[in-house]
N, C-alpha and C positions, 0 to 999 in steps of 0.2 A: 174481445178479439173477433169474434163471431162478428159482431155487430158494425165493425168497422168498414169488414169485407165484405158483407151487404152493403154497405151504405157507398161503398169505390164501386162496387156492379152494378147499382142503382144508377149511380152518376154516369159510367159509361155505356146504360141504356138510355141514356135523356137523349145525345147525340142521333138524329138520326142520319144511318147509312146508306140513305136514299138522294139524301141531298149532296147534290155534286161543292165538291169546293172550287169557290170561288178562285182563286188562287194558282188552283193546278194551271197546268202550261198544255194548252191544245196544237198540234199544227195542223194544216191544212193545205191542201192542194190544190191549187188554181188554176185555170187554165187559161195561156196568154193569148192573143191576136199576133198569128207572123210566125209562131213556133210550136212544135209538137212538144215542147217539153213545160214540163205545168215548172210552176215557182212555188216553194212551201214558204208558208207564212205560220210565227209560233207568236199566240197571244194567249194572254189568261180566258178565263172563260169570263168572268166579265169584263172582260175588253172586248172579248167576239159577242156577248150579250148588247153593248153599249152600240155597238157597229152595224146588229143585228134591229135595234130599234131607231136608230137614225136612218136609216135607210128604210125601217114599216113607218116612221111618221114623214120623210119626204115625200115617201108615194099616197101615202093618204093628205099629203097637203097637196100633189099635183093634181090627183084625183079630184079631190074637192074645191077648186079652184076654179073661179067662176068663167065663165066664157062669155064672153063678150062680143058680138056678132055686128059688124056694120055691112049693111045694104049700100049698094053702090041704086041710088037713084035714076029716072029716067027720062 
């Protein structure tokens, strides 16, 4: 009996309670163009993670995105 209730306490220390779930439902508040009133937007946290890295890899693909320069001759 002893040994069992360790072994359910053990298990429910493996979990850690650091890490956010995935899953939970976040909202947020935004702020529009045209209106003083924000719009709440409710996603998972990896939906705002997914949105959160589409948005760091656009800019680091505008960023590094070569430029290309034509001189008008004379």
């Amino acid at each position: 009996m002893i040994l069992a209730t360790i072994a359910l306490f053990t298990v429910g220390l493996s979990d850690d309670p650091a890490k956010p779930d995935a899953q939970k439902r976040v909202c947020k508040q935004q702020k529009q163009t045209g209106t003083r009133f924000a719009k709440t937007t409710c996603r998972t946290r990896a939906e705002w993670e997914a949105i959160a890295e589409a948005a760091r890899r656009t800019a680091e693909e505008s960023f590094n995105k070569p430029v290309i320069s034509i001189e008008k001759g004379s």
